[in-house]
N, C-alpha and C positions, 0 to 999 in steps of 0.2 A: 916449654910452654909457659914456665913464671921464671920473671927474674928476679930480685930483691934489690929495689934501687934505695930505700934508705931504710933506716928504722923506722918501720911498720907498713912501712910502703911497698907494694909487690906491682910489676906489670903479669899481666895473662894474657898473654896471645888466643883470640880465638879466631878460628879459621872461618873465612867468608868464602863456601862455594860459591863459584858460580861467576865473583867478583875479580874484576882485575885487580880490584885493592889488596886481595893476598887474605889480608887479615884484620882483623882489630885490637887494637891494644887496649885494654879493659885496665883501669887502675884498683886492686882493693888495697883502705888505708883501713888497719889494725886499730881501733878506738877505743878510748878507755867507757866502758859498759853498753857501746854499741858501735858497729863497724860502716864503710861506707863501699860502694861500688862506684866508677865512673866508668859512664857508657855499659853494656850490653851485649851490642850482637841484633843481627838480624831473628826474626822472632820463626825457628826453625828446629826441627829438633837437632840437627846436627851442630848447629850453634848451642843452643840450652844442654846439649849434652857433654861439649867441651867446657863447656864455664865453670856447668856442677862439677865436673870432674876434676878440676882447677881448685876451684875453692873446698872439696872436700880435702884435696891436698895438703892444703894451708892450714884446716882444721878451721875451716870458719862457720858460725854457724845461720843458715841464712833468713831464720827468723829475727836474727839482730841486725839487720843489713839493711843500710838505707840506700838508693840509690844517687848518683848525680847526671845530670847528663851536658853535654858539655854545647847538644844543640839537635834539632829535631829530627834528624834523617834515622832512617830504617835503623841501618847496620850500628847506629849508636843508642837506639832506643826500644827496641825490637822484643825483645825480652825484661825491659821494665820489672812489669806485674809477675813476673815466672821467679823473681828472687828481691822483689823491694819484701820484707818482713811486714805479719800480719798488722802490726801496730806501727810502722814506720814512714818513710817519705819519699817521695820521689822530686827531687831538685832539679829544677830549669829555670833560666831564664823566663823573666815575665811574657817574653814575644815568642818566643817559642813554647811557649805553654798552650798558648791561644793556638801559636800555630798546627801543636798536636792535636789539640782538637777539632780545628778544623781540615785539616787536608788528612789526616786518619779515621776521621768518623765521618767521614763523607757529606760534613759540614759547609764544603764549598767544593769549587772544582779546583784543582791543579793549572796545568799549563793547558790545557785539550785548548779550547776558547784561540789564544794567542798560536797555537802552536800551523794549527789550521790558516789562521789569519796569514801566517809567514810564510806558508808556501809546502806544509807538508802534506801529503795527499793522504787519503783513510787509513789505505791498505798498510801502507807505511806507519801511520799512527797508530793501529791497531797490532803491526808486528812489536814496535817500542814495547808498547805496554805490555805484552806477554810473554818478551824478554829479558825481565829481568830478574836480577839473581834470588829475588824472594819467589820463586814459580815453587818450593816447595811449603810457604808458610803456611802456618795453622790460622784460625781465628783470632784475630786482635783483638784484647778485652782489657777494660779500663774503668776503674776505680776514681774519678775525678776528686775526691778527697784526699788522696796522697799525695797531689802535686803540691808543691811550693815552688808559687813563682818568687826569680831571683831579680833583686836591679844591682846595678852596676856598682861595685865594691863593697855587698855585700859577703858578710865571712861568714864560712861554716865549718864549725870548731868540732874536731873530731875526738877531742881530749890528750891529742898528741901532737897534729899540726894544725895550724890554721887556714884554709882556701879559701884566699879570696877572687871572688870572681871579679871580671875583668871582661867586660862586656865589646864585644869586636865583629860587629854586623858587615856581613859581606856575603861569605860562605852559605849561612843562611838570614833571615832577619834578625835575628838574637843569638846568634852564634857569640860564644863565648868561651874563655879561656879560665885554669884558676889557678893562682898563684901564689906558692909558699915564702913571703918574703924575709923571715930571717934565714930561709938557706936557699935561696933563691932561684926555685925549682919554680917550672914553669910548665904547665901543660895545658899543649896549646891545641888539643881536638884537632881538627882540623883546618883551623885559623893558619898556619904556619906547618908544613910537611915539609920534609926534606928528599925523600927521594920522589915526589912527584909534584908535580904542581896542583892544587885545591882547586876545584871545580869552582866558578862562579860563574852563576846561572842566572837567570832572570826570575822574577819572582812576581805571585802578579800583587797587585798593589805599593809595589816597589819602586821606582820611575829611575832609578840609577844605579841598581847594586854593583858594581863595579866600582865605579865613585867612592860609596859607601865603606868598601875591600879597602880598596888603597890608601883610604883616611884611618881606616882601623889599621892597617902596615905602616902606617907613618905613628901613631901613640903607641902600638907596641914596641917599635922601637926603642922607648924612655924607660920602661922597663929592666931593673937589673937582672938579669939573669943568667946563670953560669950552668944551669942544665937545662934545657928543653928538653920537654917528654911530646913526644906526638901521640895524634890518633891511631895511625898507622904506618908503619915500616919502624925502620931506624933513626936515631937522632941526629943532631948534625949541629953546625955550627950558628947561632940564632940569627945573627945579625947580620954575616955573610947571607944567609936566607932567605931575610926579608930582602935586603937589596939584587937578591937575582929574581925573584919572586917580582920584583918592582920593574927593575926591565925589562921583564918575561912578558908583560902585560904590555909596555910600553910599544913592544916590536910587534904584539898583537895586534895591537890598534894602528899602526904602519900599517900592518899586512890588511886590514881589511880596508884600511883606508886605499889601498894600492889596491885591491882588488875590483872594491867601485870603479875606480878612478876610469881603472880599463875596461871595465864593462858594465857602464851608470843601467839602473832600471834591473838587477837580480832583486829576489828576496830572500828571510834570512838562510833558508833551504841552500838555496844555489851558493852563495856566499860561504856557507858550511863545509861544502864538498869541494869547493877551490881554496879553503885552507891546509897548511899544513899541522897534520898530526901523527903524535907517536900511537900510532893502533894498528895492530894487526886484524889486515883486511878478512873479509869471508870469501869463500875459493873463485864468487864470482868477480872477487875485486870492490865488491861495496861494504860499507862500512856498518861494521856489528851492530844491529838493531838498537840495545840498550848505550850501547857506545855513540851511536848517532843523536840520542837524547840529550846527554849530558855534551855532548860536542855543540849541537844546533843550541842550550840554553846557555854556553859558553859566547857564542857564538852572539846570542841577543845581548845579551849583557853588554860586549862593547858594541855594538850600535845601539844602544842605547847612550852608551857616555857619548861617543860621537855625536848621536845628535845632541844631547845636552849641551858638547861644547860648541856648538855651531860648525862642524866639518860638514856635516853631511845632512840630507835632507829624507826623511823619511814623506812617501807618498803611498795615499790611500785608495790605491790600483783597486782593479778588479781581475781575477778573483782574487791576490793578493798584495800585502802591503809590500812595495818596493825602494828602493834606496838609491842617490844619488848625491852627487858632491855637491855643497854648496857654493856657489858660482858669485 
């Protein structure tokens, strides 16, 4: 469950039931007269149980423990307030900061609005939502004076390394990376994964996140870096990664372009269920509830570059929006 990747530096595995992701790879850095955590865990006791049991390990203590987090989703922010120290901080990104407070305190809506719009019906929207892998979490509770928001190449000096963060909007709107540059460690959240490819989803007030991804794969590339640490699984080779990563997308936007093409007037629903994905179906042959979420906002994300780049023509049907080539 912990490995020791440099002096001071530990990964901890904590296990994500529920989650096809396996797990989370939680960073704590060793600091001279206080320590840091990056990312969490989903906010559950069987996550808060594996952590503490982690870092009592290590002998760390966690009212000296600030947090980082590397970008707004559950499973990386979930447990915050369960080990940020009574005097200490919670680091994010300037956009995800706002963003935790609004889509976690019910500040605005999520996707419901669009999702409806694209073609998915209630019942089906209502299985999403009470499928997914936080179905045993507790009450989310928040402190809005421990955050600090981050902008892009600011450094946060632990008294042993330096991380500077490394701002790379895709994955989420302020998804970001932080980077040790005199040893040239690099962790990359979920920016850059290696054994799976990184969700990118639609966001609302977003008009291109896709776009956004591929501009952030293109400057992390400049980047020196001789170890990537990821969010989750194993490491891999950085650069080999962005560049499959980059085609990954590329034969994406084929396939859906190819998918219109044969059959102009779906919406993003229909589109979703005639791509191809690695998921293990349900016994009926349809696709796992929470797994159909993150597929279908995969899914919006490139028709939305599509349209941006003039391929294809989004129309404002009834009862939903549908999609066609641009002729």
């Amino acid at each position: 469950m912990i490995q020791q990747i440099d002096d001071n530096i530990y990964c901890i595995k904590v296990p994500l039931a529920g989650s096809a992701l396996g797990s989370l790879n939680s960073y704590f850095f060793r600091g001279a007269g206080e320590d840091f955590l990056m990312d969490t865990g989903f906010n559950t006791a069987a996550c808060e149980e594996s952590l503490r049991g982690s870092l009592k390990e290590l002998g760390a203590d966690i009212n000296r423990i600030n947090i980082i987090n590397t970008h707004l989703h559950a499973d990386h922010t979930g447990l915050n307030h369960w080990f940020c120290g009574p005097d200490k901080h919670i680091y994010i990104s300037e956009t995800d900061h706002q963003g935790v407070l609004t889509y976690y305190k019910g500040k605005g809506y999520k996707r419901a609005e669009r999702d409806r719009r694209e073609g998915v019906d209630e019942r089906t929207y209502q299985r999403m939502l009470s499928h997914g892998p936080e179905t045993d979490k507790r009450e989310r509770f928040f402190d809005e004076e421990k955050f600090v928001g981050l902008k892009d190449g600011d450094v946060i000096d632990t008294g042993n390394v330096k991380l500077k963060m490394v701002l790379v909007p895709g994955h989420t709107p302020g998804n970001s990376m932080f980077y040790i540059e005199d040893k040239k460690i690099l962790f990359t959240g979920d920016h850059v994964l290696f054994d799976i490819t990184p969700n990118i989803t639609c966001w609302p007030g977003v008009e291109n996140a896709l776009q956004e991804y591929l501009a952030s794969l293109e400057r992390s590339r400049k980047l020196d870096v001789e170890l990537a640490l990821p969010g989750h699984r194993s490491p891999g080779n950085y650069y080999e990664r962005i560049d499959s990563i980059l085609r990954h997308h590329k034969r994406r936007l084929e396939e859906v372009t190819g998918i219109i093409t044969e059959t102009p007037g779906l919406n993003a629903y229909e589109i979703t269920k005639r791509m191809r994905w690695k998921i293990h179906l349900d016994p009926d042959g349809s696709m796992p509830p929470a797994q159909l979420w993150f597929a279908a906002g995969e899914c919006m994300s490139h028709l939305d570059k599509l349209v941006a780049d003039g391929v294809i023509i989004r129309e404002d049907t009834q009862p939903y929006i549908t999609y066609r080539i641009k002729e």
